[in-house]
N, C-alpha and C positions, 0 to 999 in steps of 0.2 A: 504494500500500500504506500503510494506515493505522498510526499509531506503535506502537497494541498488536499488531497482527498482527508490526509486526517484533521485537518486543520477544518474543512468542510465539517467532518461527521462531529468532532468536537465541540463547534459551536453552535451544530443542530442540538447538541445534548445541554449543553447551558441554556438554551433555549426553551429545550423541551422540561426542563428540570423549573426554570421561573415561571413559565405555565401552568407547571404542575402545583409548585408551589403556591402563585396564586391561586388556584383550584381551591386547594385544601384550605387558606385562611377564610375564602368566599362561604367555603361550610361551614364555617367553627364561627364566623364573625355574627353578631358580635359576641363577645366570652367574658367580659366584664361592663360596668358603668361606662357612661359615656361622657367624654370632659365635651363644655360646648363654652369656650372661651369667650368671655367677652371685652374688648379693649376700651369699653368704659365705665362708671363707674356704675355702683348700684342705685338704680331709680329712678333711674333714666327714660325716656322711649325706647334705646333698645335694646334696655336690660329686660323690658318690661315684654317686648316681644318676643327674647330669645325663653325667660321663662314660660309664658303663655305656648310656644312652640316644642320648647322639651318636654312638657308634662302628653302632647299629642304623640311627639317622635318616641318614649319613653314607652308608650302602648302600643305603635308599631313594632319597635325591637325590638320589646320582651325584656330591657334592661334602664337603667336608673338613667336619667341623664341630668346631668349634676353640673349649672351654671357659673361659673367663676368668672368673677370680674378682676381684670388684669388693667389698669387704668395707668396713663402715663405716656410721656413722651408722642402725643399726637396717635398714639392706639401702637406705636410702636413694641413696646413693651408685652403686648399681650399677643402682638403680631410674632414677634420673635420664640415666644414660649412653645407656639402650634407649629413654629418652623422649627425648630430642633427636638419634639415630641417624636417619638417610632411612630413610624408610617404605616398605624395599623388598622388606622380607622376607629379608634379609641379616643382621639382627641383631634376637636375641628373648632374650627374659628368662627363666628359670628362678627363678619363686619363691617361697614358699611362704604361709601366709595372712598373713604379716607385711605383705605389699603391701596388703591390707585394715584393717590396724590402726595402721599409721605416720600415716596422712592425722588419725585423730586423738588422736597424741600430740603433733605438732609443729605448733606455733601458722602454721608457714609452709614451705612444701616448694617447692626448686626447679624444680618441674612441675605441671601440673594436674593433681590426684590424678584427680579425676571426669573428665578426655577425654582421659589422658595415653597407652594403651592401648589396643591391640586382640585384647582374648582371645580368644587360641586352642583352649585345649583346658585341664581341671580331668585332670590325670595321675590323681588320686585323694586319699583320705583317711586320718588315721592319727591312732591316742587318744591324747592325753596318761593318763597312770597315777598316783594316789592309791595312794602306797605310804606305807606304815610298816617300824618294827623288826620282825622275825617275834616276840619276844618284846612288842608292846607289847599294854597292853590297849584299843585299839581294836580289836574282832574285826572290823567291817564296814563297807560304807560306810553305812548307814542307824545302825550304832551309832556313828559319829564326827559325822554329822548330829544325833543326838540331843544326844552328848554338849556338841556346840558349840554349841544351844538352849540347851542346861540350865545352861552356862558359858559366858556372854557373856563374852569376851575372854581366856579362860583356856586356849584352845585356838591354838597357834601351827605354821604351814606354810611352807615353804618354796616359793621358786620357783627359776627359774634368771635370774630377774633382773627389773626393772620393765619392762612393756612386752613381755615376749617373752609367746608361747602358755600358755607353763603358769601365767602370773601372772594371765592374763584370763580362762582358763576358772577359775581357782579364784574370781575376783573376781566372775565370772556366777553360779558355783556358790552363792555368800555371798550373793548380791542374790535370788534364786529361791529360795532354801532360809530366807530369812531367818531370817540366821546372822550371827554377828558373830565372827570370830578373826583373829589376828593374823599381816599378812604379814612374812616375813622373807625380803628377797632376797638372794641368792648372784649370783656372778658365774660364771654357767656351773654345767654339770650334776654335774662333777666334784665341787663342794665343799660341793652340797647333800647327795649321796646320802652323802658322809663324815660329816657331822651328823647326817645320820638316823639313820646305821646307829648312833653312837656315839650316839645317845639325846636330841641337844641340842638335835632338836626332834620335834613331834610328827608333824606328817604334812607328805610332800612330794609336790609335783606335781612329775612329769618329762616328760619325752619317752619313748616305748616303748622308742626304741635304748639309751636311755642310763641306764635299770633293768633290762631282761629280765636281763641277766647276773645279777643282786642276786635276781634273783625266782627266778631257776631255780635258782642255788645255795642259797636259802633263807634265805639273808641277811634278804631285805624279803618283806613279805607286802603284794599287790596288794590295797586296798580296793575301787576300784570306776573305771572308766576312763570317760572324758569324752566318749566318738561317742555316736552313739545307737543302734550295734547293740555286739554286742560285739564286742570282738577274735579273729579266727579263731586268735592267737597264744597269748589267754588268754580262753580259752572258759568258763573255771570262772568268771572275773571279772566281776560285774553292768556294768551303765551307771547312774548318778549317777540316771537315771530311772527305773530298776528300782526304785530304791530310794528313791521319794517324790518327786522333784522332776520333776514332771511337764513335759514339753517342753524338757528342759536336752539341749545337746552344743553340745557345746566342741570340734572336731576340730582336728589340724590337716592342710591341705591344699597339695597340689601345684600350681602352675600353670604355662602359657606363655603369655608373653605378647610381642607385636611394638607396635611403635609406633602410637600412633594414625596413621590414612590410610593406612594398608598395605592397598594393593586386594581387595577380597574375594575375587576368585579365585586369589589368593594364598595370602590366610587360610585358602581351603578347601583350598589344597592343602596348605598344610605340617600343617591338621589329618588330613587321609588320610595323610599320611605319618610323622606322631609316631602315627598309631593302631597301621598296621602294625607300626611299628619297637616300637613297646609288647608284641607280641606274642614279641619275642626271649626266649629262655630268661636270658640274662644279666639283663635288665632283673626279669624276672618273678622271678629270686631275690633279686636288688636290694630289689626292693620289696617281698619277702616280710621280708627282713630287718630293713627300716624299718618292716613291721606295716602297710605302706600297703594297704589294699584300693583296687585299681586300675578307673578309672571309665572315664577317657576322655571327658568330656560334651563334643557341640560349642561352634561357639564363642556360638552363643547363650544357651544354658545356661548355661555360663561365667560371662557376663558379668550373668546375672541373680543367677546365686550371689554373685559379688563385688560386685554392690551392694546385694544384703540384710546379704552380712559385713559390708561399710562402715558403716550404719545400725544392726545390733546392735553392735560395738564402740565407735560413735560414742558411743551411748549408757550402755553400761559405763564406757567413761571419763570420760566425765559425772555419772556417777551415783555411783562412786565414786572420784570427784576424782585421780586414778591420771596420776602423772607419771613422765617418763625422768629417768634419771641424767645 
């Protein structure tokens, strides 16, 4: 037998051996509790989901699944903990599009952003919201677009901080709408929507959970929300492309994710199994609450979504020079 023919049948046999191998953990999985990581903190919106959703996945598998919040360094911290976990499918991440936008704000991340993963399933999507005072005179979002044309730098917004969602879709929204206003970050959602309401600034981007309450008591009036449909929550309210900027959304999104080398037939079962458990009545109010329109995409999908997020934020933050605190 000549050196290539064995060099052939030997790596048919390595082959045939991690097939095999996954075969066997695809049966025995799962064999313990299930870690479902979360990279913020307890009380959250999506602390609040990931619990509502492992008490459903918990009676799918037949095993405990036991929520841990990992909070810290922009969700890094809790990122890195599911990236150096055995790739067994025992321990998965819950996280949101912040796992697409951390790789570049920080010049160096304890994992490899681009192989550190193996997505499983996109839970779904949800708008950030362009609110003002109900008394201010921005009546729209196409009149706050104009008016921040017409007044280079005399137009000032709010985020809930450098680096989060609502700071990057407002910063795409400035690059696309070629606009120029000024960001003012807050620390958290609490102390932006207090400034706005009190006038001290002009418009804020938020998260849906943490306005609806401002919008429904009439406090804030909704300008124009950042998906590209709109919100089933606020249906009267355009999308930012409705209203001129053609191919803009900014959402933010849900994910799961396991460690990279987690056997595919793994992957595919705990995505059959986070689909069904999706379908739980608790979950499905969960997520009506957080505005999330609920997708479910498998894990290839997934994983093409999060590397075209990685590639537009990469470039957001490039483009408009946008650092953490």
């Amino acid at each position: 037998m000549n050196r290539m023919v064995r060099k052939w049948m030997s790596g048919l046999g390595i082959l045939w051996l991690a097939l095999a191998t996954s075969a066997v953990v695809a049966q025995t999985f799962p064999s313990k509790p299930i870690r479902l990581v979360v990279p913020f903190p307890a009380g959250g919106g999506t602390d609040a989901m990931a619990r509502t959703l492992g008490e459903a996945l918990s009676r799918e598998l037949g095993q405990p699944v036991l929520v841990e919040n990992k909070a810290g360094a922009g969700t890094v911290i809790g990122n890195d903990l599911v990236a150096k976990s055995p790739p067994d499918g025992h321990t998965l991440l819950l996280n949101t599009s912040a796992v697409a936008i951390v790789p570049s704000l920080f010049a160096k991340l304890p994992y490899a952003a681009d192989s550190a993963f193996a997505p499983i399933t996109l839970l779904g999507r949800a708008p950030n919201v362009a609110v003002v005072r109900s008394d201010s005179p921005l009546k729209s979002a196409a009149h706050f677009l104009a008016q921040a044309r017409a007044h280079p730098g005399k137009v000032a917004y709010g985020s809930a901080g450098n680096g989060t969602s609502t700071h990057l879709a407002a910063e795409l929204l400035k690059s696309m709408a070629n606009m120029y206003v000024i960001h003012v970050p807050y620390r958290g959602a609490s102390p932006l929507v207090t400034d706005v309401l009190a006038g001290q600034i002009d418009v804020g981007f938020g998260t849906l959970p943490s306005v609806a309450p401002f919008i429904a008591s009439g406090k804030l009036r909704a300008l124009g929300v950042t998906s590209g449909k709109r919100s089933p929550l606020l249906p009267d309210v355009p999308t930012f492309a409705e209203a001129g900027v053609t191919g803009y959304q900014a959402d933010v999104w849900y994910g799961i994710f396991a460690p990279a080398g987690t056997p595919a037939p793994v992957v595919n079962q705990l995505y059959a199994a986070f689909k069904r458990a999706s379908e739980a009545d608790a979950f499905r109010q969960r997520a009506q609450a957080e505005g999330l329109a609920v997708t479910l995409d498998p894990p290839e999908e997934t994983a093409r979504i999060v590397r075209a997020e990685v590639a537009k934020w990469r470039k957001v933050v490039k483009e408009q020079s946008i650092k953490v605190d």
